[in-house]
RODO-2510 file (C-alpha; in nm, 4 decimals, decimal comma):
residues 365
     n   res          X          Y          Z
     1     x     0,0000     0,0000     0,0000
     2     x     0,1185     0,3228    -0,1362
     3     x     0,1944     0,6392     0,1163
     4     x    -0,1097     0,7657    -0,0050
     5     x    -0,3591     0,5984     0,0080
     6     x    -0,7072     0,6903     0,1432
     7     x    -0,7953     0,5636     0,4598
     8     x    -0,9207     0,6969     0,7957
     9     x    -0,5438     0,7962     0,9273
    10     x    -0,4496     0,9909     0,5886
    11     x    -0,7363     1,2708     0,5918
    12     x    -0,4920     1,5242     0,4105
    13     x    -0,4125     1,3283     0,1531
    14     x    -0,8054     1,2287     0,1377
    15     x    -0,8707     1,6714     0,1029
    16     x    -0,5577     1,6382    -0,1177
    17     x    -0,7222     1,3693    -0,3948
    18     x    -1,0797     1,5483    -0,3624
    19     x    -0,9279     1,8709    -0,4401
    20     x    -0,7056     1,7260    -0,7474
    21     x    -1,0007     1,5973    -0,8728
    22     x    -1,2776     1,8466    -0,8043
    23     x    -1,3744     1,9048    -1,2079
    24     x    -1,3827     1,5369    -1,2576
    25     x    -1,7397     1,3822    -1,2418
    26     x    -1,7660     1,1218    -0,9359
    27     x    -1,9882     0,8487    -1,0335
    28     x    -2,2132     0,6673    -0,7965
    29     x    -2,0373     0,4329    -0,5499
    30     x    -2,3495     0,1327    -0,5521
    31     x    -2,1398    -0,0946    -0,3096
    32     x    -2,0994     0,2563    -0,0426
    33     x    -2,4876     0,3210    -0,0920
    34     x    -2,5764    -0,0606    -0,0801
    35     x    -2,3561    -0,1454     0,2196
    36     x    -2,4930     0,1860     0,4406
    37     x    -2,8568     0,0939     0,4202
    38     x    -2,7581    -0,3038     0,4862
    39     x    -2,5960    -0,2796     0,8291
    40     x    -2,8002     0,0465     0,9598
    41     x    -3,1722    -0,1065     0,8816
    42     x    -3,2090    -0,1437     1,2521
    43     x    -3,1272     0,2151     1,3590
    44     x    -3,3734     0,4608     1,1838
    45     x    -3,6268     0,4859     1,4567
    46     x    -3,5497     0,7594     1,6861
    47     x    -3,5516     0,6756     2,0696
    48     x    -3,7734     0,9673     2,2528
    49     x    -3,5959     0,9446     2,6079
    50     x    -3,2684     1,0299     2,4337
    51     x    -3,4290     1,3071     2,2624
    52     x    -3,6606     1,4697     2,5201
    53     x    -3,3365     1,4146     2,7931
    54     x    -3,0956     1,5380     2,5959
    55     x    -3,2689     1,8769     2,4779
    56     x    -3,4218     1,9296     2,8207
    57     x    -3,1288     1,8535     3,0247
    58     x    -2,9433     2,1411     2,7383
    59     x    -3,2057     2,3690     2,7991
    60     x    -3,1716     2,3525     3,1616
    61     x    -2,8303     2,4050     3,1674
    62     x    -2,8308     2,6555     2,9065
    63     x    -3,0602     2,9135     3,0914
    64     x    -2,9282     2,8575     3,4119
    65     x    -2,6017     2,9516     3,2898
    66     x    -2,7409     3,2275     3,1099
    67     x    -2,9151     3,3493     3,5187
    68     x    -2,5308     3,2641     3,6054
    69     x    -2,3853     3,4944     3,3662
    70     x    -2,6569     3,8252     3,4161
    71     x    -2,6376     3,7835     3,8105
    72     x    -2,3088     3,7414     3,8821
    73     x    -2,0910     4,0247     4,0537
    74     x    -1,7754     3,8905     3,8903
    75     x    -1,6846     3,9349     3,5683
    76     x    -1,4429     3,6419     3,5459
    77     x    -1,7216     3,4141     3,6908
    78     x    -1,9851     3,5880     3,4989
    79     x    -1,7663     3,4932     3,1236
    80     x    -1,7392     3,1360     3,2271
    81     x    -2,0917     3,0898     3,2762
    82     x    -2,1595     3,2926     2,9592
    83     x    -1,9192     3,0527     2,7885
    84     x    -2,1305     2,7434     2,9372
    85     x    -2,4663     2,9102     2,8342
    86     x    -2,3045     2,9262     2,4510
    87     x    -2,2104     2,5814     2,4423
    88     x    -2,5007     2,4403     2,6070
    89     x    -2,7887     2,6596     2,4271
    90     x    -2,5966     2,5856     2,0825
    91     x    -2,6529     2,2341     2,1587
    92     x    -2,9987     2,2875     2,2603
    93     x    -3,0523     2,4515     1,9493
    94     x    -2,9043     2,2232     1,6879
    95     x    -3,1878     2,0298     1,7412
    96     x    -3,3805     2,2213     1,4571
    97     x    -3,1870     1,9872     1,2752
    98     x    -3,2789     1,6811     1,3970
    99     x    -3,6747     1,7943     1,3765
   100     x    -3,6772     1,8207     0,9684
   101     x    -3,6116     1,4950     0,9503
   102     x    -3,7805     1,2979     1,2122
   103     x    -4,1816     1,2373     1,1584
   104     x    -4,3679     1,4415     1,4132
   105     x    -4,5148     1,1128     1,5597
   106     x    -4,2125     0,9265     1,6256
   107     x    -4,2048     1,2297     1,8985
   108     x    -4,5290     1,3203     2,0012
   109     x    -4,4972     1,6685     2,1546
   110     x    -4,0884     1,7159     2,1053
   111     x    -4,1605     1,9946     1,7895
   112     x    -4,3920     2,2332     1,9612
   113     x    -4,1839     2,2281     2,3097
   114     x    -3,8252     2,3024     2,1118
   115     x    -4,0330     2,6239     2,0067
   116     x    -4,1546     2,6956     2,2994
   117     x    -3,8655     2,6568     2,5387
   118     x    -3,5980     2,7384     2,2280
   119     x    -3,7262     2,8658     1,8919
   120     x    -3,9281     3,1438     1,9920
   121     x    -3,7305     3,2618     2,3275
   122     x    -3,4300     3,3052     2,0696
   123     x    -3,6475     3,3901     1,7687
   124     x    -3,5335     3,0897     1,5717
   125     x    -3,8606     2,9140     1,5752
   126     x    -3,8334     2,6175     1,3230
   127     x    -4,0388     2,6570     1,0432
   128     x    -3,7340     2,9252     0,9449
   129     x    -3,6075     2,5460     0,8919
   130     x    -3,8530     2,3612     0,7590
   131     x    -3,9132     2,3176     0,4329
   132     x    -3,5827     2,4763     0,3813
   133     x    -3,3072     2,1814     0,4751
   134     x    -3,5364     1,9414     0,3088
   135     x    -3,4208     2,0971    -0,0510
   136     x    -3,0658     2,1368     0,0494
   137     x    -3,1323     1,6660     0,0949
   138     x    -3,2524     1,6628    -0,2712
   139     x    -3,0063     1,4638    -0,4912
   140     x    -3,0650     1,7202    -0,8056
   141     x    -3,0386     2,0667    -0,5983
   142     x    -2,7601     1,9881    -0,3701
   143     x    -2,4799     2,2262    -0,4613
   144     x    -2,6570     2,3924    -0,7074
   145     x    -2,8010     2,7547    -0,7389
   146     x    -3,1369     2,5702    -0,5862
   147     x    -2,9579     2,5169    -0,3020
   148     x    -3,0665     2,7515     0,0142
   149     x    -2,7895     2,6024     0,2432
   150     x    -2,4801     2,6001    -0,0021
   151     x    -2,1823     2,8468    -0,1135
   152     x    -1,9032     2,7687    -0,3261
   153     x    -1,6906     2,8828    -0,0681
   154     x    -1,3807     2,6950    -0,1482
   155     x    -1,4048     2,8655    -0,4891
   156     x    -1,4877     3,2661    -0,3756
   157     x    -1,2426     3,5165    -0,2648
   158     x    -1,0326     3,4241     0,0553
   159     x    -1,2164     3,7343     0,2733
   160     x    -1,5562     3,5359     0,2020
   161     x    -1,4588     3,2919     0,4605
   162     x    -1,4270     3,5519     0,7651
   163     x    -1,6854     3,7629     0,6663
   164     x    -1,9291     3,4697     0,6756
   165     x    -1,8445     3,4492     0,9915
   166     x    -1,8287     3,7971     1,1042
   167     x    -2,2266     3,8714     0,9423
   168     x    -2,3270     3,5499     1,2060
   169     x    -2,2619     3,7777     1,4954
   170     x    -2,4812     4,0178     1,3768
   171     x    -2,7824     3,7788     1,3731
   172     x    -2,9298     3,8703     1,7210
   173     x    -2,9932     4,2099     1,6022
   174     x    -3,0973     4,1363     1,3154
   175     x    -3,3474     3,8551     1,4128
   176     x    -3,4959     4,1047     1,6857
   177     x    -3,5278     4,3805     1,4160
   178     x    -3,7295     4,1338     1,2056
   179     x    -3,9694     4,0094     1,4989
   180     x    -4,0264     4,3036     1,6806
   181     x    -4,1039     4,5825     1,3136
   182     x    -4,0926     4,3689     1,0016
   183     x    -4,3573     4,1113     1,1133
   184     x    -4,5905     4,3405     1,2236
   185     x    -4,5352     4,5733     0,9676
   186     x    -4,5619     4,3091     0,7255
   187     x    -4,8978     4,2102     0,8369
   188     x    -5,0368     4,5203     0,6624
   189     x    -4,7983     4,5953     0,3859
   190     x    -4,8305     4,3198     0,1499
   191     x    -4,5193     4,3670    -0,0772
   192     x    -4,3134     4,3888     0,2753
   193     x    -4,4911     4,0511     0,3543
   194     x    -4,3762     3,9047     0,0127
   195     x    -3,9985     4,0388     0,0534
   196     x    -3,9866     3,9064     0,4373
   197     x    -4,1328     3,5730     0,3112
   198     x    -3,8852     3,4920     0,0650
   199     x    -3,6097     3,6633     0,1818
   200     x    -3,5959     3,6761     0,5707
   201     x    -3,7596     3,3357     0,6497
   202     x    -3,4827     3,0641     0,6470
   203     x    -3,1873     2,9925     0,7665
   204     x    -3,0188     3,0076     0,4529
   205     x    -2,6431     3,0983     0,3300
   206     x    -2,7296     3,1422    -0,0617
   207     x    -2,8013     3,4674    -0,0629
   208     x    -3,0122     3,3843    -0,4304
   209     x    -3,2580     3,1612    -0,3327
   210     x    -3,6107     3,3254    -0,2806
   211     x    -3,8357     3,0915    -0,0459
   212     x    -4,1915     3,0067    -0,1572
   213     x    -4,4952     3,0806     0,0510
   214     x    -4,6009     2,8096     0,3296
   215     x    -4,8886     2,6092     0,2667
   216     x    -5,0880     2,3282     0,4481
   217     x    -4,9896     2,2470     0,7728
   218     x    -4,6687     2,4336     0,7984
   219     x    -4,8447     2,8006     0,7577
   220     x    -5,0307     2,7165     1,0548
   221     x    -4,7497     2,6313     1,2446
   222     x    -4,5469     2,9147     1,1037
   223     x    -4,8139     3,1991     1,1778
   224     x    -4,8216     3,0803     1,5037
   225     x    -4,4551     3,0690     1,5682
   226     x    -4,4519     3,4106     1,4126
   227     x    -4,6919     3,5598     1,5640
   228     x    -4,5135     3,4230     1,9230
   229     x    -4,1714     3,5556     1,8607
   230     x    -4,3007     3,8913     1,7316
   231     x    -4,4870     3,9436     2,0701
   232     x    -4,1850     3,8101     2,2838
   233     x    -3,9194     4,0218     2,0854
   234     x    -4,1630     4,3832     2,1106
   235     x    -4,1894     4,2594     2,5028
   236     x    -3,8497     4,2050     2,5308
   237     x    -3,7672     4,5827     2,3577
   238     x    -4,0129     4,7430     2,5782
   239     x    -3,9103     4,5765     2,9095
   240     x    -3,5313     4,6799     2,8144
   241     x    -3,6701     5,0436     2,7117
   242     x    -3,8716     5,0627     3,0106
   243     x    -3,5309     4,9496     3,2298
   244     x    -3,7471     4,6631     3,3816
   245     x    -3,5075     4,4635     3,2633
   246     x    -3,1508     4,5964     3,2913
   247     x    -2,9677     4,6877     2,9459
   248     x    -2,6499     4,4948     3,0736
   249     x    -2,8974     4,1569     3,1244
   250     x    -2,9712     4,2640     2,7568
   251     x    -2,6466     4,2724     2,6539
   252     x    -2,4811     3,9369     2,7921
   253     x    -2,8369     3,8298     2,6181
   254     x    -2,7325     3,9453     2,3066
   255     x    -2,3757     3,8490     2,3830
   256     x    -2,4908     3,4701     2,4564
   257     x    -2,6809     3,4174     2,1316
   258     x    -2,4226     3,5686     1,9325
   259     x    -2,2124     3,3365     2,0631
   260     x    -2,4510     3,0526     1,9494
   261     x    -2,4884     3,1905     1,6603
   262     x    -2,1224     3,2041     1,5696
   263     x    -2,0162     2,8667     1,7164
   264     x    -2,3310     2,7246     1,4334
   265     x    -2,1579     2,9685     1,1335
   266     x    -1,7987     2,8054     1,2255
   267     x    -1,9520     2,4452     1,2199
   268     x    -2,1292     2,5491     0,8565
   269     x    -1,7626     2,6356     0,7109
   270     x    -1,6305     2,3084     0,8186
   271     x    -1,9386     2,1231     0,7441
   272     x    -1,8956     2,0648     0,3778
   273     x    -1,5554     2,1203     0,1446
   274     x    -1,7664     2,3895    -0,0521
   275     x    -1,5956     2,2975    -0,4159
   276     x    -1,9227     2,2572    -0,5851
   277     x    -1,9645     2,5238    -0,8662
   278     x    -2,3151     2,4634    -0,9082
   279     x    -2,3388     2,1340    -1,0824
   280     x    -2,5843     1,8437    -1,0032
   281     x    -2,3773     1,5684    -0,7937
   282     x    -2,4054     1,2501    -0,7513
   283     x    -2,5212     1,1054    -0,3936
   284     x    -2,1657     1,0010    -0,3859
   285     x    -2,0288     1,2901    -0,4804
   286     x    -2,2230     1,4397    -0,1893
   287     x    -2,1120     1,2767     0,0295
   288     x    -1,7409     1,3417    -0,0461
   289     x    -1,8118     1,7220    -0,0453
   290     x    -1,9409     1,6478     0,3176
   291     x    -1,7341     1,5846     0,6420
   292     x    -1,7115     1,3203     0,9522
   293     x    -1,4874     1,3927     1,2268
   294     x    -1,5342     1,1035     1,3777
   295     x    -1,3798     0,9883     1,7350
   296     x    -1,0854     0,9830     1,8454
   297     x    -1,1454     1,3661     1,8175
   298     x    -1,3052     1,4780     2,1509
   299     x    -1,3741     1,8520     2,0442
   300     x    -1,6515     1,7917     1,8094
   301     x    -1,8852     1,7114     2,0626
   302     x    -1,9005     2,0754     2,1609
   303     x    -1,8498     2,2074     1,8319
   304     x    -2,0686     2,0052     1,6135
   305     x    -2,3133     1,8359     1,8647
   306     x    -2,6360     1,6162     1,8211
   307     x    -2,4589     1,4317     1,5119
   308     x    -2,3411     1,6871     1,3066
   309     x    -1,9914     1,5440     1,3685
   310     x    -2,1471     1,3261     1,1262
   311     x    -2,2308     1,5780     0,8350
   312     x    -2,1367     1,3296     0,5200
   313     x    -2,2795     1,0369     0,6707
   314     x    -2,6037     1,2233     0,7585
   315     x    -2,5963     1,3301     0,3843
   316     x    -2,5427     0,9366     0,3031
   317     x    -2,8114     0,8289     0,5466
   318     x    -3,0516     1,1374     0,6187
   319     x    -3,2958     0,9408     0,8100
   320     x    -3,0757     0,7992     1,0588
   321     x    -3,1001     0,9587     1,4387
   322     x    -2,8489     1,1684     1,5675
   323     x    -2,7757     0,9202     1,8714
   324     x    -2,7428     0,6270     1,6164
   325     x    -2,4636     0,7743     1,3821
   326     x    -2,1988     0,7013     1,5836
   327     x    -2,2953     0,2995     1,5807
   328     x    -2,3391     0,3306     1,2241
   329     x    -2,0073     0,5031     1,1252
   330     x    -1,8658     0,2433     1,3345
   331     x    -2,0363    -0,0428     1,1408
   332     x    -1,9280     0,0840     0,7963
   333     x    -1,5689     0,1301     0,8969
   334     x    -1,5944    -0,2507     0,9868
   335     x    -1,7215    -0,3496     0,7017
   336     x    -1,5852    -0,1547     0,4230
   337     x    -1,2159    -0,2238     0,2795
   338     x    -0,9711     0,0700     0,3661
   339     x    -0,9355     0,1750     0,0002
   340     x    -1,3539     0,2383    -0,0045
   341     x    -1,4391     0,5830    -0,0514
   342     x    -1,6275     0,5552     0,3102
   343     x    -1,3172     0,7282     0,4738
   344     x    -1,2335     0,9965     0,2064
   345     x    -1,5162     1,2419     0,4100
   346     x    -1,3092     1,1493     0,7450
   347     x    -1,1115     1,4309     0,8814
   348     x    -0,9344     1,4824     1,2372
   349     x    -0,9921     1,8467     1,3241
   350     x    -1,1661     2,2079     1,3087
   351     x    -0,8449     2,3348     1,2685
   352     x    -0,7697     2,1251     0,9519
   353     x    -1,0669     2,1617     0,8242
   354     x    -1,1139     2,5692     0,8439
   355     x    -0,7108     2,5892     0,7285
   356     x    -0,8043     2,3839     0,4612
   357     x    -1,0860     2,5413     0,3076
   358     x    -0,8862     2,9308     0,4029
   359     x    -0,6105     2,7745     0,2097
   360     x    -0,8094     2,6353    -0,0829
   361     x    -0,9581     2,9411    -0,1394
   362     x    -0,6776     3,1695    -0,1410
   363     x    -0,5032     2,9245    -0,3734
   364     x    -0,7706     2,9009    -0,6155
   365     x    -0,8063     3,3315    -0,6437
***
């Protein structure tokens, strides 16, 4: 065996051979796809104790070290509770993930309480998910223009990589400013309503896709979400105007989602290799523009919790649970031969990853 071959302890020379190779078609690897649904028939139904402990129990921890960080007298103790409440409400709210692709009865209840304890408290509520990840799953618009959740990002202009970063930190602000005045406003100004529909309703990177207008059951659930996080973001404004709630609270607030918010952007980057220029892909393909960083890396389970440590083999085997991933990485990599294209979307670090793609972009302009 050559010194560089592909296998699960050679991920640069993996990035390396992906990279070479990036304008050459990759056709459909049957014996991958075949293999992946064999040994992982048994782990597509989602197990609700894991679910509802795991979220609660993130939750918990999450506000309480938000209380931590707005009451304490010390700064020092006040920036390491801050620091938990990032982590721990980041995890909390990853789960908008998980709930586009699990069937609402498999978890009776779980959808509406991540909105109320989560998506509307921090004006994410999920439909701004819904209906959008589901496109970014479809074989013929993944990596395309189509695409809501995808930027060549590999192939742009090396400052595109911090300033999609730097815009994330912005987000609080901007999803209070379109809560608390464009909703309402919208609700009377039909061409506002149109332009906050399609534009400022998902939790998109493409900055060209236009979203289409809710129908059936999710424009129920959306108006209602809506209509909840527009009240509790005017509240929120008033109560800080009104000093009933102190502006420093506010800020370490503010400070906390950002924080989220940023941690999620930095996981995006690293999420996919970006080299796509807009081209349908195979599933295979896919899933070698995707990324594992699979154990004996520690780190991702802060930084890309609830399975998306997982990212390619999610794209490889979407309806698989976050809690089962693990077990099923574990059964490919003992089935599949070390020359399978299985461990080409393995990679060891964050830091790899983000040099990589900084790097690859700066090389390429």
């Amino acid at each position: 065996m050559s010194s560089t071959t592909i296998s699960p302890k050679n991920p640069a020379a993996a990035t390396a051979s992906r990279r070479a190779n990036a304008a050459v078609p990759v056709p459909e690897d049957v014996e991958l796809i075949r293999t992946a649904a064999k040994v992982t028939r048994d782990l597509n139904a989602p197990k609700p104790l894991i679910y509802w402990a795991d979220f609660l129990a993130s939750t918990a921890v999450g506000y309480g070290s938000l209380a931590g960080a707005i009451f304490s007298p010390s700064t020092a103790v006040a920036v390491a509770f801050g620091l938990i409440a990032v982590l721990a409400l980041y995890r909390a709210g990853s789960f908008i993930h998980e709930l586009t692709h699990i069937r609402r009865n498999a978890l009776p209840g779980f959808h509406f309480a991540w909105n109320a304890l989560f998506g509307v408290p921090m004006l994410i509520p999920s439909f701004m998910y819904e209906g959008i990840h589901s496109i970014h799953h479809r074989t013929r618009k993944y990596g395309t223009v189509e695409d809501p959740e995808y930027l060549p990002l590999a192939l742009m202009k090396p400052w595109s990589v911090p300033l999609f970063v730097v815009v994330a930190a912005l987000a609080p602000v901007a999803l209070l400013f379109r809560y608390a005045v464009l909703s309402p406003l919208s609700a009377v100004i039909p061409p506002l309503r149109k332009l906050v529909v399609e534009r400022y309703s998902g939790l998109i990177i493409n900055p060209e896709f236009r979203r289409k207008p809710p129908e059936g059951e999710l424009k129920r659930r959306w108006l209602a979400c809506e209509i909840g996080a527009s009240i509790w973001a005017i509240a929120l404004l008033a109560l800080v105007a009104t000093d009933v709630i102190p502006l420093r609270a506010f800020l370490i607030f503010l400070a906390v989602m950002s924080g989220s918010v940023v941690l999620n952007q930095i996981r995006t980057l690293v999420a996919h290799l970006w080299e796509n220029d807009g081209q349908e892909m195979t599933v295979t393909a896919q899933y070698l523009d995707s990324v594992n960083v699979p154990p004996p890396a520690t780190l991702p389970a802060l930084w890309a919790p609830v399975g998306l440590r997982y990212h390619a083999l999610h794209h490889l085997l979407p309806g698989v649970p976050y809690h089962s991933l693990g077990e099923a990485h574990r059964r490919l990599a003992a089935e599949l031969p070390s020359e399978s294209k299985f461990y080409r979307a393995d990679h060891d670090s964050l830091w790899t990853l983000i040099t990589g793609l900084v790097r690859g972009s700066a090389g390429r302009n």
